[in-house]
C-alpha positions in Angstrom: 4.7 266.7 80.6 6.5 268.4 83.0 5.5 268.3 86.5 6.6 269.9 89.8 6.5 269.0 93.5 7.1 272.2 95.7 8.1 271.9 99.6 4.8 272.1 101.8 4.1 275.1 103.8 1.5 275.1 106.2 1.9 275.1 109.2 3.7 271.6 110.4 3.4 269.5 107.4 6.2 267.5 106.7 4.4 265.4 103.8 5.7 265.2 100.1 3.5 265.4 97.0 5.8 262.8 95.1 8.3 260.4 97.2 11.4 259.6 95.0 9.9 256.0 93.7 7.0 258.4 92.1 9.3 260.4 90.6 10.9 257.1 88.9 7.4 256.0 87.7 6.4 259.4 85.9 10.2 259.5 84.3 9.7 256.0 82.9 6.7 257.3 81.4 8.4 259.5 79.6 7.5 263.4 82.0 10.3 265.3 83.5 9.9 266.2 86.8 10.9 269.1 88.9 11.4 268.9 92.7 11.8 272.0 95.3 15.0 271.6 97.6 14.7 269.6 101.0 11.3 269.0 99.8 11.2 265.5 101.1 14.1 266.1 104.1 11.7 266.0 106.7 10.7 262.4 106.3 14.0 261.5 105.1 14.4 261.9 101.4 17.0 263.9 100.8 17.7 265.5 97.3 20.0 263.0 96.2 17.5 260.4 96.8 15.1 262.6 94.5 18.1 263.5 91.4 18.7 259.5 90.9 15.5 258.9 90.7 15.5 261.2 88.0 14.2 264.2 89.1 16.0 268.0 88.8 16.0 270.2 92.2 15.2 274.0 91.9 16.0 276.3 95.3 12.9 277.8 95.1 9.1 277.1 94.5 8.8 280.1 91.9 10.4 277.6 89.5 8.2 275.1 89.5 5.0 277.3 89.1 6.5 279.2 86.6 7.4 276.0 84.3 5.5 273.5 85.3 2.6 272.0 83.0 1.5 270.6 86.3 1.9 270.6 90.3 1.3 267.6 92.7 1.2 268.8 96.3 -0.5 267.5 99.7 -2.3 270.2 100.8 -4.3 273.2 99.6 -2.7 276.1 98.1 -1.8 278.8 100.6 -2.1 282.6 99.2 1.3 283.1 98.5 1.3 279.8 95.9 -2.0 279.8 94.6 -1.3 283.7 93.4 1.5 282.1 91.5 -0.4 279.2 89.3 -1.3 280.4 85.8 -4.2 279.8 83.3 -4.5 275.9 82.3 -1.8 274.8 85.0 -3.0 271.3 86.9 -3.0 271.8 90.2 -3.1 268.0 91.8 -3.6 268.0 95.4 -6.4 268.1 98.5 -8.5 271.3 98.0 -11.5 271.1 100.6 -12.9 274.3 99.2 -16.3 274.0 100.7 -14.9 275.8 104.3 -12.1 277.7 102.1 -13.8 280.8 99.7 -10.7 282.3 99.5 -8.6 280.2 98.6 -11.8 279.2 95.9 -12.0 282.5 94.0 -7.5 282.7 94.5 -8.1 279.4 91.8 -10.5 280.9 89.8 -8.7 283.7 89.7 -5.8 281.9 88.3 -7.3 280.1 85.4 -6.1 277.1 86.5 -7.1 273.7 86.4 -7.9 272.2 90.2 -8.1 268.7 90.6 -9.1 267.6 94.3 -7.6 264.2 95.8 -11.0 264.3 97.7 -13.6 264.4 95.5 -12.2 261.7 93.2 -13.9 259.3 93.4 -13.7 255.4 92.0 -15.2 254.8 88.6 -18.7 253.6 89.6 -18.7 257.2 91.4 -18.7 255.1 95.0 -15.4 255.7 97.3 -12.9 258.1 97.4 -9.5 256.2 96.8 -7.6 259.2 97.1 -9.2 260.4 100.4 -9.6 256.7 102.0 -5.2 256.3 102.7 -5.3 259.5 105.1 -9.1 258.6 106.1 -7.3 255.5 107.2 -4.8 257.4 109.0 -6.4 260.2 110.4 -9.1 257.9 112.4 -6.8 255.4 113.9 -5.0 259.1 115.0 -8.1 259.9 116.4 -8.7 257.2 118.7 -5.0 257.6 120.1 -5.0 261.7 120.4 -8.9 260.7 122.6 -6.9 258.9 124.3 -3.8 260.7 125.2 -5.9 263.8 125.5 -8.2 262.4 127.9 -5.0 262.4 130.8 -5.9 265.1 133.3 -2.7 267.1 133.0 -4.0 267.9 129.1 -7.5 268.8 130.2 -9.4 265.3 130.0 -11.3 263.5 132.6 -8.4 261.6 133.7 -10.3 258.2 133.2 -7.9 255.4 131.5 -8.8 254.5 128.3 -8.7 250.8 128.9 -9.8 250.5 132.3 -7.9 248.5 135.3 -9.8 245.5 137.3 -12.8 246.9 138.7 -12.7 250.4 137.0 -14.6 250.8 133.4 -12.7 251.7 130.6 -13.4 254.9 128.9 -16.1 255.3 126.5 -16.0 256.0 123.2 -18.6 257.6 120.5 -17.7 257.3 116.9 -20.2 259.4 114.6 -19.6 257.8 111.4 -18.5 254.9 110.0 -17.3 255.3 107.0 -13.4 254.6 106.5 -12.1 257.0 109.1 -14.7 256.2 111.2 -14.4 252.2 111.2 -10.4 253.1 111.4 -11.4 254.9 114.8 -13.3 252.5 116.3 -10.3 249.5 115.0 -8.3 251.1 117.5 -10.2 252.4 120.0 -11.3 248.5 120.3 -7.7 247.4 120.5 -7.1 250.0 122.8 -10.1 248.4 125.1 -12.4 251.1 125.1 -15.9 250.7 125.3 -17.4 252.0 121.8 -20.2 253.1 119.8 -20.3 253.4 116.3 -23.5 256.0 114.9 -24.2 255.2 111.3 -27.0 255.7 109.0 -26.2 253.5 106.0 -28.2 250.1 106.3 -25.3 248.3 104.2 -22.5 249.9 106.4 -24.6 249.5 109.4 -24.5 245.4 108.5 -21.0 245.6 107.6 -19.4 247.3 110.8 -21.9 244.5 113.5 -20.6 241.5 110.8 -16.6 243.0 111.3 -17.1 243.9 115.1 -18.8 240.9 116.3 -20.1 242.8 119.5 -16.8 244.0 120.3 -18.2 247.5 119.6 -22.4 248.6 119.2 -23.2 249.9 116.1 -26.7 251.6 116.5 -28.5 253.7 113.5 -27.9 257.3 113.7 -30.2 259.8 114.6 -30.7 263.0 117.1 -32.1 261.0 120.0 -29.5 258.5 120.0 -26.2 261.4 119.1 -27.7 263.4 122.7 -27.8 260.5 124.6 -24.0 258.5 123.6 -22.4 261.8 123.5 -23.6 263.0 127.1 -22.1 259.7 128.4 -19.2 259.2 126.3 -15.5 259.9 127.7 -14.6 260.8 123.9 -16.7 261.6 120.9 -15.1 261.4 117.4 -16.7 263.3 114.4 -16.3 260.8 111.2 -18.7 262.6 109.1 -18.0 263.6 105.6 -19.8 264.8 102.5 -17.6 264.4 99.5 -17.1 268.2 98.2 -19.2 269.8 100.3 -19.5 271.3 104.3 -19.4 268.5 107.3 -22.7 269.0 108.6 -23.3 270.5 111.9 -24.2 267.1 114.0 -22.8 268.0 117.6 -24.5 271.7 118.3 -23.8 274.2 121.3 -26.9 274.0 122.8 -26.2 270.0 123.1 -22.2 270.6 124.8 -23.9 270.8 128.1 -25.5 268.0 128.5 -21.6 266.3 128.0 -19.3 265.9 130.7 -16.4 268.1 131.6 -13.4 266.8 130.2 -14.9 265.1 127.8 -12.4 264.9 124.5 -13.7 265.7 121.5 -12.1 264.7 117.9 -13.3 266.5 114.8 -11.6 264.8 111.8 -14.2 266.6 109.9 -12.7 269.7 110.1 -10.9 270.0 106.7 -14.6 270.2 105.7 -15.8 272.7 108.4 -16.2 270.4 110.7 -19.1 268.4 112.8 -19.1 270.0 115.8 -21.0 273.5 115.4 -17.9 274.4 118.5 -15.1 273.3 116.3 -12.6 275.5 114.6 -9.1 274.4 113.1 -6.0 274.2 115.6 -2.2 273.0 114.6 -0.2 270.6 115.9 1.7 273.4 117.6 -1.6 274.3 119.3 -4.1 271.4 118.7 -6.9 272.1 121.4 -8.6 274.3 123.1 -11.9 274.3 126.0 -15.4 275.0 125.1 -17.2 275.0 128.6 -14.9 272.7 129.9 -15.2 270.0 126.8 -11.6 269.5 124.9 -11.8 269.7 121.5 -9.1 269.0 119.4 -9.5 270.0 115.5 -5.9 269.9 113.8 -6.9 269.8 110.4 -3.6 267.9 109.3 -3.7 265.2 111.5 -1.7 262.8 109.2 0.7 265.3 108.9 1.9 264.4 112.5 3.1 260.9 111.1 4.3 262.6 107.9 6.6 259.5 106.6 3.6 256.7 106.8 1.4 258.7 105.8 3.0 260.1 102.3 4.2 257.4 101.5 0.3 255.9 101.8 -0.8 258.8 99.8 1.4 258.3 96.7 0.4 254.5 96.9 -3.0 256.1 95.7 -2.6 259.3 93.8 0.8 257.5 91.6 -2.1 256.0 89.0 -3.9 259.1 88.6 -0.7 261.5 88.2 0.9 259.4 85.5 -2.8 259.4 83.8 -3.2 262.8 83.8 0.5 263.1 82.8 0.4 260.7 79.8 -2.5 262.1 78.5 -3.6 265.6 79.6 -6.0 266.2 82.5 -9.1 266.6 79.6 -8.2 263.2 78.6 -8.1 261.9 81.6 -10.9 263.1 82.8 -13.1 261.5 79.3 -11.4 258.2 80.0 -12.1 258.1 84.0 -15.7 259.3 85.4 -13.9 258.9 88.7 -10.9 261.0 87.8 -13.5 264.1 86.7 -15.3 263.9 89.8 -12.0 265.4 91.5 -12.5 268.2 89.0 -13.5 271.8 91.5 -12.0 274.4 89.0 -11.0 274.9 85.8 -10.8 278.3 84.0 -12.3 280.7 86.3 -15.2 278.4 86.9 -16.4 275.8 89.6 -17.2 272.4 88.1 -18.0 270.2 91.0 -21.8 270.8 92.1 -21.6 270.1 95.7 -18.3 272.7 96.4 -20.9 275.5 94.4 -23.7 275.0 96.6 -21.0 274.9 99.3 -19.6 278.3 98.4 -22.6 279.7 96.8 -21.0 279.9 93.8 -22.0 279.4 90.1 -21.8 275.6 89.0 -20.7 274.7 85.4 -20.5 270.9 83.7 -17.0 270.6 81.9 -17.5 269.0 78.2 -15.2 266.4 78.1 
């Protein structure tokens, strides 16, 4: 097979879809791979690193959507590539349609076959080993961006994170504990923070009090006890996700004034829409912004500001899957891996993942493997 990693676009991503040791494994397997120029510079990987690994290096992205039998990138499809993929292409990459109609019916549109790093999931159908690396990385960011943006001069409260003799430190409110969740509240712990961790699981719920050993309070989630944390806490960090489908809606306006001023609040939901009714996506460029005096900071790349860590974590995970689909076509693949079709939001002008329909209000159809 011949596959293709194009440079990133969006808006400060300095990610790679395949590092050059990927690009060794899929050429030992027998695929050819294509790789856009300076596609890796930003992290250090220069295109020498990527031709002896075996790869060939094209000047422009047109190349590889034009002859590749499939495309491994980082991030969703902006218009000006996703107008370019072609009927039965692979497209391998993080879709988050749910919040993202457009770029939904641009896929459809193309025929193409959409395979989302999120929605794969592992072969029992629990986890999401393709999500969990930047899960990982995007809530230990979290904690750290509470933190810095909770100085005064960047529109926080001014109150220290971990406190000084006689002062309390500040007080953190992680909604979620799932993997970026438990991530968040790892550092916000190590930071010395005072945290609470909102979960609704009873297995998780057991798992994060047996790991945290009182260092944090893990209470069971629910509406009484999200109003009262959140209108005490110095920083509240959305950890909410729904594989495939829209972050629900767990911090509302009507709730933002009973929080403090200056209160920071992290939405790492927001590739999914986001959990905080308030939140909308920023940049790294321009990551906040005020809501009636509540910082909210929604950069819906957030492992993107630690671009060399965190691609190399992601090409850890996706590696197996690409040279799987490679080796044997994405059908294949799919037959032999539950897990693997799970990640499967498009194919032919058609959605096939249940929750990104109901998301988009779209038309769900199986796929017969």
């Amino acid at each position: 097979m011949l596959v293709g990693c194009p440079k990133e676009i969006k808006s400060q991503e300095h990610r790679v879809g395949l590092v050059p040791s990927s690009v060794v494994e899929l050429v030992a397997n027998g695929h050819e791979v294509i790789v856009e120029t300076n596609a890796g510079a930003a992290i250090n990987f220069s295109d020498d690193d990527y031709r002896k690994a075996g790869a060939e290096i094209c000047d422009t992205p047109d190349e590889i959507f034009e002859r590749c039998d499939m495309v491994v990138k980082v991030k969703e499809p902006q218009k000006s590539e996703y107008t370019k993929l072609r009927e039965g292409q692979i497209l391998f990459t993080y879709l988050h349609l749910a919040p993202d109609p457009d770029q939904a019916q641009g896929l459809m549109d193309s025929g193409c076959v959409a395979i989302a790093y999120e929605t794969v999931t592992n072969r029992d159908g629990r986890g999401l080993p393709l999500l969990a690396p930047m899960s990982e990385v995007a809530g230990r960011l979290s904690a750290l961006m509470g933190a810095n943006y909770l100085q005064k001069h960047h529109g926080g409260n001014g109150r220290l994170v971990c406190g000084v003799p006689g002062v309390l430190p500040a007080k953190f409110l992680v909604i979620g504990g799932g993997v970026s969740g438990f991530n968040a509240a790892r550092v916000a712990v190590g930071m010395g923070a005072d945290v609470t961790i909102l979960e609704k699981n009873p297995d998780r719920l057991r798992y994060l009090d047996d790991y945290f050993h009182g260092q944090a309070k893990v209470i069971y989630s629910n509406l009484d006890m999200m109003e009262r944390f959140a209108a005490e806490s110095d920083v509240v960090i959305g950890a909410v996700l729904i594989p495939g489908a829209a972050a629900p809606k767990l911090i509302t306006k009507e709730m933002l004034p009973q929080i403090a001023n200056g209160t920071v609040m992290v939405d790492i939901a927001i590739d999914q829409g986001g959990c905080f009714e308030t939140s909308r996506p920023t940049t790294h460029q321009d990551p906040t912004y005020d809501v009636d005096g509540k910082l909210h900071y929604c950069v819906a790349n957030m492992p993107g500001a630690v671009p060399l860590s965190s691609a190399l974590a992601l090409n850890h995970a996706v590696l197996p899957y690409a040279v799987n689909i490679a080796n044997h076509g994405w059908k294949k693949a799919c037959a032999n891996d539950p897990g693997l079709a799970n990640g499967l939001n498009v194919s032919f002008g058609t959605v096939n993942h249940a929750e990104v329909a109901e998301a988009l209000d779209l038309p769900y159809k199986e796929v017969t493997l």
